[in-house]
N, C-alpha and C positions, 0 to 999 in steps of 0.2 A: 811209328813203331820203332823201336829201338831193340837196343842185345838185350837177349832173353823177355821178350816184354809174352804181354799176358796173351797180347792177339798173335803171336806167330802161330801160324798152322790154322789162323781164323779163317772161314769163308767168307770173300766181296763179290757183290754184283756190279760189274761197271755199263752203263748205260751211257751209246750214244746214238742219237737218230735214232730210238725206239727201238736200238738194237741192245739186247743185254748176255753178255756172258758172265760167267761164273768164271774165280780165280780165287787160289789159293794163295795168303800171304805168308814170305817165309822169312824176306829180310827187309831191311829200313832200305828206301827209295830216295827219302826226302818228305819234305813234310806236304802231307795230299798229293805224291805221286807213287805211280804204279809202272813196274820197271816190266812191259809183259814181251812175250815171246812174238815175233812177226808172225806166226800163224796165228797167235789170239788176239792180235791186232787185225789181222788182214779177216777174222771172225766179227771183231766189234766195228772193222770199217767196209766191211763186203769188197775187200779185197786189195783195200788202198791205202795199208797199212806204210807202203817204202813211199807214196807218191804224197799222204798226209804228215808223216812221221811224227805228228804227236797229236793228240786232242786231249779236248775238254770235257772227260767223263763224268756222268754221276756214281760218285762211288758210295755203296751202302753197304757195311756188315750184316752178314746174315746168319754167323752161330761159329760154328767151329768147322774142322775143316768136311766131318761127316759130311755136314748141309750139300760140300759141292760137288757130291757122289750122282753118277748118272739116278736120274729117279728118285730122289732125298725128295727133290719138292715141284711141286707143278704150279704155272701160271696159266690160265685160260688152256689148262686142257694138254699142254703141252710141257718137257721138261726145260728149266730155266736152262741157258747159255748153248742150246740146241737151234738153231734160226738156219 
């Protein structure tokens, strides 16, 4: 993503270990990285966000940013980046 590009404010699912949260993109990271908060880390690492300090996510676009509204969308029953 770059300045003013079409995906800022898009919604990504980052998947690791079959874990997935949702996150909102707002600025350029680098090219396939995701600059996210230690809580949404220590979400995608079940808690070992300072003790991993980076992995190797799958990241998918999902729509824009509505998509990463609590409830927007469910997987098996359950709401995405909720674990």
């Amino acid at each position: 993503m770059t300045f003013d590009s079409a995906t800022c404010g898009s919604c990504w699912d980052l998947t690791f270990n079959n874990t997935t949260i949702s996150v909102v993109a707002l600025d350029h990271a680098g090219a396939g990285t995701f600059n996210i908060a230690q809580e949404a880390m220590d979400a995608l690492t079940h808690g070992n966000a300072v003790f991993l300090g980076r992995v190797n996510a799958v990241a998918t676009m999902v729509g824009p940013m509505q998509a990463c509204e609590p409830g927007s969308r469910t997987s098996n029953g359950r709401s995405q980046g909720r674990e």
